[in-house]
C-alpha angles and dihedrals in degrees: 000000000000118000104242111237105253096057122083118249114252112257112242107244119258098207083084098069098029103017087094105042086048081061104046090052086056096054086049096067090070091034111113105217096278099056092045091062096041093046082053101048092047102054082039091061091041081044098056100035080055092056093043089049094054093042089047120070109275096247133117086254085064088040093047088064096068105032125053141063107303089359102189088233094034093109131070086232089059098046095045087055098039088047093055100041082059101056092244093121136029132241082260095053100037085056098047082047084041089057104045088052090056089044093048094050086061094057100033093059101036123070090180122098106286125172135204088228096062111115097252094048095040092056087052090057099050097053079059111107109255106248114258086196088068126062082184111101114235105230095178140047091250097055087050097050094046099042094043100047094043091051089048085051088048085058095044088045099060094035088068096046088052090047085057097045096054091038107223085303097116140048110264125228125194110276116235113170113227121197110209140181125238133120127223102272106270120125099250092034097060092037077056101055087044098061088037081065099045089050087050083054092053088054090051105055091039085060090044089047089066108013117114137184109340095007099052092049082054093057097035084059093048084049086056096050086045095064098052087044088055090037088062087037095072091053088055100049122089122264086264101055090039105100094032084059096041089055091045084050093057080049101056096042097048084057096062091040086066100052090042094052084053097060090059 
């Protein structure tokens, strides 16, 4: 039946690309550290085998790849690598997969105690990407692991939906999710989302202030991510808050200059 004109079309629900993923964060909180790598590892096998099928051909040869004795894309290892010849996923993503897989290898062939925080693991952990979906830092190993990797799912999860969408028509690129802030237009809505973002500044500079070695790196890359949100926030706001974000925006970026001109 065709949807007469002057009735919206029905979204398409969103629980289909995020609704199991949701529910596999949920399982992680009661996870100990080796199910929550394994957990990880395995929807990010199902995950990845999922974004190859919808860029391939529908057809049993595509099929064939993933299911079968010895099928050439029936590992995580394969499908990291295939993933990432193909142009599906970025340097950043394959080395957070990379090392989960890494990660994942320690705990699936050892039965005796192993712990995130061991050198070689931990090390693991911090080469992951910090997660631009958590403004929480990650003070274990754990956390890392988890908020890293489920942000990265979240990316691999929406890339797939897109490559779907647009059915195989049109060049992919890799899929990073990017939270921004901007309201809907309205006047208080938008005065709203601006001081949401100078109170987020404010948070930010209080943690710099203090933050040292690992932490400090967390919250200079959410800096970072800061100043391009802000930066699409000024074409967003209305003509009358425009200078006064703009401003807020070479404040911000100076801000970051600054950090950035102490690293070197």
């Amino acid at each position: 039946m065709t949807t007469p004109p002057d009735e919206p079309l029905p979204e398409e629900p969103t629980d289909n690309i995020f609704g199991p993923l949701n529910k596999l964060s949920r399982a992680l909180q009661s996870h100990d550290e080796r199910g929550l790598v394994l957990s990880l590892a395995a929807f990010a096998e199902e995950a990845l085998g999922d974004l190859i099928l919808a860029f391939l051909r529908d057809n049993k040869s595509s099929r064939d790849l993933f299911a079968g004795f010895n099928a050439p894309l029936g590992t995580l290892s394969a499908r990291i690598k295939a993933a990432h010849a193909l142009g599906l996923i970025d340097e950043e993503q394959f080395n957070d997969f990379e090392c989960l897989r890494k990660i994942r290898n320690e705990f699936a062939h050892s039965w005796d105690c192993i712990s995130l925080e061991r050198q070689d693991l931990a090390a693991y952990a911090r080469n992951m990407s910090f997660s631009r979906l958590d403004h929480h830092y990650p003070s274990t190993s754990a956390d890392k692991v988890r908020s890293s990797i489920s942000a990265l799912l979240a990316d691999i999860r929406s890339g797939t939906n897109q490559i779907r969408l647009k059915d195989g028509g049109l060049k992919v690129q890799p899929h990073q999710l990017f939270p921004i802030i901007y309201g809907d237009g309205g006047g208080s809505s938008n005065e709203k989302y601006f001081e949401q973002a100078k109170a987020r500044f404010a948070e930010l500079e209080a943690a710099l202030s203090t933050a040292t070695g690992e932490e400090k790196r967390f919250f200079l890359h959410h800096l970072k991510l800061f100043t391009t949100q802000v930066g699409l926030l000024c074409t967003h706001v209305p003509f009358g808050l425009r200078p006064e974000t703009r401003d807020f925006y070479m404040k911000v970026k100076a801000e970051a200059a600054k950090h950035e001109w102490k690293k070197r």
